[in-house]
C-alpha positions in Angstrom: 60.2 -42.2 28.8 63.0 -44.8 29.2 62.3 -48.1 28.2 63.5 -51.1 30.7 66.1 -53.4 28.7 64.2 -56.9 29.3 61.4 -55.7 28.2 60.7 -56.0 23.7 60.3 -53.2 21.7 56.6 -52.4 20.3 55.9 -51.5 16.9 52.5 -49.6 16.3 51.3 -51.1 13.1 49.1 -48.0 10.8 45.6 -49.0 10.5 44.4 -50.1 7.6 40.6 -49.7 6.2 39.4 -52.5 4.5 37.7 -51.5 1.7 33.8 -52.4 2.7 30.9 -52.7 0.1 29.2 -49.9 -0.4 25.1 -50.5 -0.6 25.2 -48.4 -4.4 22.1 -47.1 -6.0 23.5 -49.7 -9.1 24.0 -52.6 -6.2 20.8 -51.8 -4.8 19.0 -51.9 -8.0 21.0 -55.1 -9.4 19.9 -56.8 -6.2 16.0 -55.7 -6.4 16.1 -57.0 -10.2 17.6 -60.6 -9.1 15.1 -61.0 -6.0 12.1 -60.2 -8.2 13.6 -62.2 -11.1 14.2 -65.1 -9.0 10.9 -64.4 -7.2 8.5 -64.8 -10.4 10.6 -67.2 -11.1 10.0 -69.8 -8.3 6.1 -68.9 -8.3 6.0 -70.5 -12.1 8.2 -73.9 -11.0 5.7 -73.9 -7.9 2.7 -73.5 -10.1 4.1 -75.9 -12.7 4.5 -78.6 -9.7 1.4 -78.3 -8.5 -0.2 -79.0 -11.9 1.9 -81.9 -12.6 1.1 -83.6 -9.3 -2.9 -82.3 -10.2 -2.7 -83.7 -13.7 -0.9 -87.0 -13.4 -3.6 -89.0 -12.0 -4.7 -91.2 -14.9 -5.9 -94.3 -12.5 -8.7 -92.3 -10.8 -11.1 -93.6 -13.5 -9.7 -97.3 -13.1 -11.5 -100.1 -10.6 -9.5 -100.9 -7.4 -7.3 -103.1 -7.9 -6.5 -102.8 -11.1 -2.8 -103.5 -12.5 -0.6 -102.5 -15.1 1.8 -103.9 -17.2 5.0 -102.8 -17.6 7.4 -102.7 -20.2 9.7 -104.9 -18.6 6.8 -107.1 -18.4 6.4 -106.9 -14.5 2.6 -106.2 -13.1 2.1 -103.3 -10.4 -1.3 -101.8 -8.8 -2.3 -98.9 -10.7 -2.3 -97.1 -7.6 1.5 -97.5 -6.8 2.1 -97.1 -10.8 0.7 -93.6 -10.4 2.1 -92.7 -7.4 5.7 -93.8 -8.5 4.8 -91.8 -12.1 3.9 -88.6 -10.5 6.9 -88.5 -7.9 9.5 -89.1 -10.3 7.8 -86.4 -12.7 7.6 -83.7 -9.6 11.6 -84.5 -9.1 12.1 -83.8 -12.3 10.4 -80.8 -12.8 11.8 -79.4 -9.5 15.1 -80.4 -10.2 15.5 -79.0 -14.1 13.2 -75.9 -13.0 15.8 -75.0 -9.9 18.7 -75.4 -12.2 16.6 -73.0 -15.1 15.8 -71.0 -12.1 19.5 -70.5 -10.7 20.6 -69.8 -14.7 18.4 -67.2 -15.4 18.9 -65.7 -12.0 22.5 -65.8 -12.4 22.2 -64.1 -16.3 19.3 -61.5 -14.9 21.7 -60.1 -12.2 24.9 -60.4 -14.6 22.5 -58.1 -17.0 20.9 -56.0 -14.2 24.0 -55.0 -13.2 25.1 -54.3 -16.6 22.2 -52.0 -17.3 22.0 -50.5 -14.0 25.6 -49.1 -15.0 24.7 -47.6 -18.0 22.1 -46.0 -17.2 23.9 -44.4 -14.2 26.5 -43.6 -16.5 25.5 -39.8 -16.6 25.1 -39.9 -12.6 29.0 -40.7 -12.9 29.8 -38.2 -14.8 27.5 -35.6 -12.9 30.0 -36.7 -9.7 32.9 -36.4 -12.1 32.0 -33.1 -13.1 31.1 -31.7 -9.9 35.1 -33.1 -8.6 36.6 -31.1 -10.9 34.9 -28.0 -10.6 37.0 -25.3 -9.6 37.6 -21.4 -10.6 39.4 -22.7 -13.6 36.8 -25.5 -14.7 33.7 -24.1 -14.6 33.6 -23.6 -18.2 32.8 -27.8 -18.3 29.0 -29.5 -18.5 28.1 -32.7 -18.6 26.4 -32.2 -22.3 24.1 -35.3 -21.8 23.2 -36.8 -25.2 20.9 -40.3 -24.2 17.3 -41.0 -24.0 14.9 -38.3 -22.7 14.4 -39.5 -19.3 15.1 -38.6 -15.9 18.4 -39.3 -15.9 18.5 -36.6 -18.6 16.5 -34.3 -16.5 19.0 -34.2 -14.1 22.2 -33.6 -16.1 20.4 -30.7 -18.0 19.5 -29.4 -14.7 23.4 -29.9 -13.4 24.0 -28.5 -16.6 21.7 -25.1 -16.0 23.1 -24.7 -12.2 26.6 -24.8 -13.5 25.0 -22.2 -15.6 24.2 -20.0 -12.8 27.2 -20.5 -11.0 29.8 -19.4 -13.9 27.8 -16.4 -14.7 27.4 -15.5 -10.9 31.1 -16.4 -10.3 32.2 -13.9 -13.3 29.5 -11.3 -12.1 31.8 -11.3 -8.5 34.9 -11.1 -9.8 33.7 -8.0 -12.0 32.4 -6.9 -9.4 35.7 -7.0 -7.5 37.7 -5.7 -10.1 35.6 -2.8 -10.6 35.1 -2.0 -7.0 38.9 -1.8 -6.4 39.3 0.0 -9.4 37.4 2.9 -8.2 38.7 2.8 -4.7 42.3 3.1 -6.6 41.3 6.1 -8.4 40.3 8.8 -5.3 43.5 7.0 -3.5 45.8 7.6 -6.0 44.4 11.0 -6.3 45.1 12.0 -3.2 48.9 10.1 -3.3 49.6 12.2 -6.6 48.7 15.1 -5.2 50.7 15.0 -1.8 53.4 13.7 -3.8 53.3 16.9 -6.1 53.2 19.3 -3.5 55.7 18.2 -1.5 58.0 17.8 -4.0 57.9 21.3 -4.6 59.8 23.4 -2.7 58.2 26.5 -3.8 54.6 25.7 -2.5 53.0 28.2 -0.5 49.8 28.1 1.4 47.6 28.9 -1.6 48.8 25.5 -3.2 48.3 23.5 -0.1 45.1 24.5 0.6 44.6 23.4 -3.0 46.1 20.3 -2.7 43.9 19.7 0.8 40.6 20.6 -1.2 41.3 18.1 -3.7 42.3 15.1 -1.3 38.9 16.1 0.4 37.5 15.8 -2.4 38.7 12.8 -3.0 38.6 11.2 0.2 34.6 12.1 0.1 34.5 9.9 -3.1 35.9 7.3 -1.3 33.8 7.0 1.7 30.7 7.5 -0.5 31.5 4.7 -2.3 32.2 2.5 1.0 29.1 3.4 2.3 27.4 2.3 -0.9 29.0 -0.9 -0.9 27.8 -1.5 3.0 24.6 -0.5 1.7 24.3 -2.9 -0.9 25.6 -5.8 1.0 22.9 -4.6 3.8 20.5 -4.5 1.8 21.7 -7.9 -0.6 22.0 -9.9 2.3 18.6 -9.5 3.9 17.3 -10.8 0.4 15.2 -13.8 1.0 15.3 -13.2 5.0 13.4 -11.4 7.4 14.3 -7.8 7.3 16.2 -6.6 10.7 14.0 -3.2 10.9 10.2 -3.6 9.8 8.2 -0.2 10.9 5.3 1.1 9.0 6.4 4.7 6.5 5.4 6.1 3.5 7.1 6.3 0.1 5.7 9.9 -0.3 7.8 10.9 2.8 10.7 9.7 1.3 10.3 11.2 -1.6 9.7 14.5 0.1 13.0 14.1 1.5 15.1 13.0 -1.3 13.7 16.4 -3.1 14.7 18.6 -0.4 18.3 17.1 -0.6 18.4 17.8 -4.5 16.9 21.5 -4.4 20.2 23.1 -4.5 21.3 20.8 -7.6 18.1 21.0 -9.1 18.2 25.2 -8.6 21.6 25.0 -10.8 20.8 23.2 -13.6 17.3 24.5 -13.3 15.1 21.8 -13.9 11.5 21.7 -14.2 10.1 19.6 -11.4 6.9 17.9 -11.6 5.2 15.5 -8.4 2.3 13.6 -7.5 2.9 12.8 -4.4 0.0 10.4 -3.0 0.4 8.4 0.2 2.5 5.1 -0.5 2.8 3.4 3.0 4.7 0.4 2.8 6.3 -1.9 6.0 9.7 -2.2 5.6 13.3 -0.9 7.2 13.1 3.0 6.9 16.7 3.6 6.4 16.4 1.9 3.3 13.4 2.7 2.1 14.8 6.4 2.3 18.0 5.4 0.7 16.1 4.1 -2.2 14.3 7.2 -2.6 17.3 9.3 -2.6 19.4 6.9 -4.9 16.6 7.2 -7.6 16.3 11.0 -6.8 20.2 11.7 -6.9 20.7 9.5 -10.2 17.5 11.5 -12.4 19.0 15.3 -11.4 23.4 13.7 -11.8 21.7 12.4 -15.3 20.0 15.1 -16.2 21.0 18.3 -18.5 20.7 21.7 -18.2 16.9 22.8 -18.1 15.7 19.4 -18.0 12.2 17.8 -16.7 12.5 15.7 -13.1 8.7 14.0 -12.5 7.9 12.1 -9.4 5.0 10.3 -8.7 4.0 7.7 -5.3 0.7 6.0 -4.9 -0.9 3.3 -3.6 -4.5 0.9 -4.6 -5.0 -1.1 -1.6 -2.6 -4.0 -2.3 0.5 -2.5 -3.8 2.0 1.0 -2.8 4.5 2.6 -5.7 7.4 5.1 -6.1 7.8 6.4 -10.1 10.9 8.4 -10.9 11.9 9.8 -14.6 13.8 12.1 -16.1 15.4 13.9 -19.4 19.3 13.4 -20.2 21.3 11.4 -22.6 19.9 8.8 -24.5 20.0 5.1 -23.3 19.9 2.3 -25.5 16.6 0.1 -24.5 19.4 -3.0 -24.7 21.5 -1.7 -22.1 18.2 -0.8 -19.4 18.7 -4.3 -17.5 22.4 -3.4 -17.3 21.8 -0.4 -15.4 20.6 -2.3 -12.3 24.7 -4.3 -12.4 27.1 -2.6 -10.1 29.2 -0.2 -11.6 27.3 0.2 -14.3 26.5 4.0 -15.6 24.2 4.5 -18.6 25.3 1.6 -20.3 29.0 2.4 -19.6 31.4 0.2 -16.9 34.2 2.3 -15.1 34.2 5.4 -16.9 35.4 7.4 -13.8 32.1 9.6 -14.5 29.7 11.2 -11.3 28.7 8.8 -9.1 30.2 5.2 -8.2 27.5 3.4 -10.2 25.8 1.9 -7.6 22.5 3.8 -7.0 20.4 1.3 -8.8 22.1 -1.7 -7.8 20.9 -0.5 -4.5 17.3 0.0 -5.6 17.5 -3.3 -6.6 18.4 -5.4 -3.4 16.3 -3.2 -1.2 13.1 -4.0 -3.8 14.3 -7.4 -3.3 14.7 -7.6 0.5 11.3 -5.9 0.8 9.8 -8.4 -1.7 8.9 -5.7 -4.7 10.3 -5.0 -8.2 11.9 -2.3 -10.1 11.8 -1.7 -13.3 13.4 0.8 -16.0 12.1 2.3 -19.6 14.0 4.2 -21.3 12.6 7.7 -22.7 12.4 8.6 -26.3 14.4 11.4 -27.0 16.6 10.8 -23.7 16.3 10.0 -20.2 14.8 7.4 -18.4 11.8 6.0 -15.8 12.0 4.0 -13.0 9.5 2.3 -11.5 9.6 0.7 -8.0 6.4 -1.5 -7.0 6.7 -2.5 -3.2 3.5 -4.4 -1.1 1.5 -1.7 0.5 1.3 -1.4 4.2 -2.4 -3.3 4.5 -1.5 -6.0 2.0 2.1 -7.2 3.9 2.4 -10.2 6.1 2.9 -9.5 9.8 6.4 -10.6 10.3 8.2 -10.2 14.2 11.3 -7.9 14.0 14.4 -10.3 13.5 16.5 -10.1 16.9 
């Protein structure tokens, strides 16, 4: 755009915020303290007017007409006297009792304000804190130290949440770690073995077929363990939330099915198989309702040793409907049970590249949780462990619409 020569050049001047005062819980508390000082304070020089002007009236008793002498030596009606006594004493009082009034509003304010800000002081810090958070400063607390008071209440609860974060924030970027960790392995399985073949020149079809069985092998490991992840996310994000697939099933079935999976497992290491299978119905999403079945199934035969015990029991009383599943094996420490239900966690052990992706009971876990139940563990003398999943039964769960 061309600009004509007559005409002056314009300078856009930036706009500038003025800063504005910001109605501040201290501000708004320093203010409440002056009015109500001030307040109480103008009541007691009303009340103390009132009574002056009640009280001075010493010629109510005298005869009409009566005079006074003064000082000066001039006479006066009693009447005027008194009238002149009790104004000047009224514009006195009012006068010194404003100026008392405007000084101790003045020094209540000043010290509202001043007490207002300390005992916002951990509020300031609490914002501080929460500025400076970050993946590198989560270590920091506010570590309140005053009175026990609300104020107190609050940073301690700041405190705890932070808490909560930092432990969930490491628990992610385990879990991260560990889940790239064992999709490098079957990956670089497979690499290592292409790479080995091919360079050799001398590989015949035997080795080939060798080197396919193995990258099938380990491209199965692979996709089991994506599909467990989308599992658990499934099943972790419909925590809390209205599950997208709610049909009536039984526990039993489940169970049923999870066996017949196993059989040929269970036929090699020949294990003795006990069940007690009693209707469990339960409302819930089937798919994984079954997958919790079969994770708890899979994990007691993978765990197990040669001529081990496998029992399985489902039932139900009315209100809740339950899904028991133990077995013999190795021996787990009772301290590391509640680690068993963390991702990637096997017996106690974290990324020991043994059976399995260490998943299966993290699994159990969000689906107990998404169907509002609990699961617990106990480990077995002499080896081995039980699981116990407790789930609403069918007749005792609230009616919920199917989530579109």
């Amino acid at each position: 755009m061309t600009r004509h020569p007559w005409l002056p050049a314009l300078r856009l001047r930036p706009t500038v915020r003025r800063p504005r005062l910001r109605p501040t819980l201290r501000l708004r508390l320093t203010l409440l303290n002056g009015v109500l000082l001030v307040g109480a304070g103008a009541i007691l020089v009303l009340l103390a007017w009132l009574l002056v002007r009640d009280a001075l009236r010493p010629t109510d008793e005298l005869l009409p007409g009566t005079t006074v002498v003064l000082a000066d030596g001039s006479s006066l009606e009693a009447a005027a006297w008194q009238q002149q006594l009790v104004e000047s004493a009224s514009g006195e009082l009012l006068a010194k009792g404003l100026a008392a009034l405007l000084a101790i509003g003045m020094v209540g304010v000043v010290g509202a304000y001043a007490v207002a800000g300390r005992a916002l002081r951990p509020l300031h810090q609490v914002t501080a804190t929460a500025r400076r958070l970050g993946e590198t400063t989560l270590h920091q607390r506010i570590c309140y130290s005053g009175a026990d008071d609300e104020v107190a209440e609050l940073a301690d609860t700041f405190d705890a949440m932070l808490d909560r974060i930092a432990a969930a924030f490491e628990a992610q970027k385990r879990f991260v770690a560990n889940a790239s960790h064992e999709l490098r392995t079957p990956l670089a399985v497979m690499r290592t073995e292409i790479d080995v073949t091919l360079s050799d020149d001398d590989a015949d079809t035997a080795e080939y077929r060798r080197m396919a069985t193995v990258v099938r092998d380990a491209s199965e490991r692979a996709n089991g363990l994506v599909d467990a992840l989308l599992v658990l996310a499934r099943s972790e994000a419909q925590t809390g939330r209205r599950l997208g697939r709610r049909s009536e099933c039984d526990l039993a079935a489940g169970t049923v099915n999870a066996l017949s999976a196993v059989r040929r497992e269970v036929e090699r290491i020949k294990l003795a198989v006990q069940t007690s299978l009693e209707p469990a119905p339960v409302v819930g999403d089937p798919g994984l309702l079954d997958r919790l079945a079969g994770n708890l199934i899979e994990n007691a035969v993978r765990y197990n040793h040669l001529h081990g015990r496998l029992w399985v029991r489902t039932g139900s009383d009315g209100q809740r409907s339950w899904l028991v599943v133990g077995n013999t094996g190795f021996e787990v420490d009772p301290a590391d049970v509640p680690g068993l239900f963390e991702p990637f966690r096997r017996g106690g052990r974290e990324r020991t590249g043994a059976r399995g992706s260490g998943l299966g009971l993290s699994i159990v876990r969000a689906v107990c949780d998404a169907h509002g139940g609990t699961v617990t563990a106990v480990a077995q003398p002499g080896g081995g462990l039980e699981v116990t999943v407790d789930l609403p039964a069918a007749d005792a769960a609230p009616t919920v619409d199917v989530a579109r």
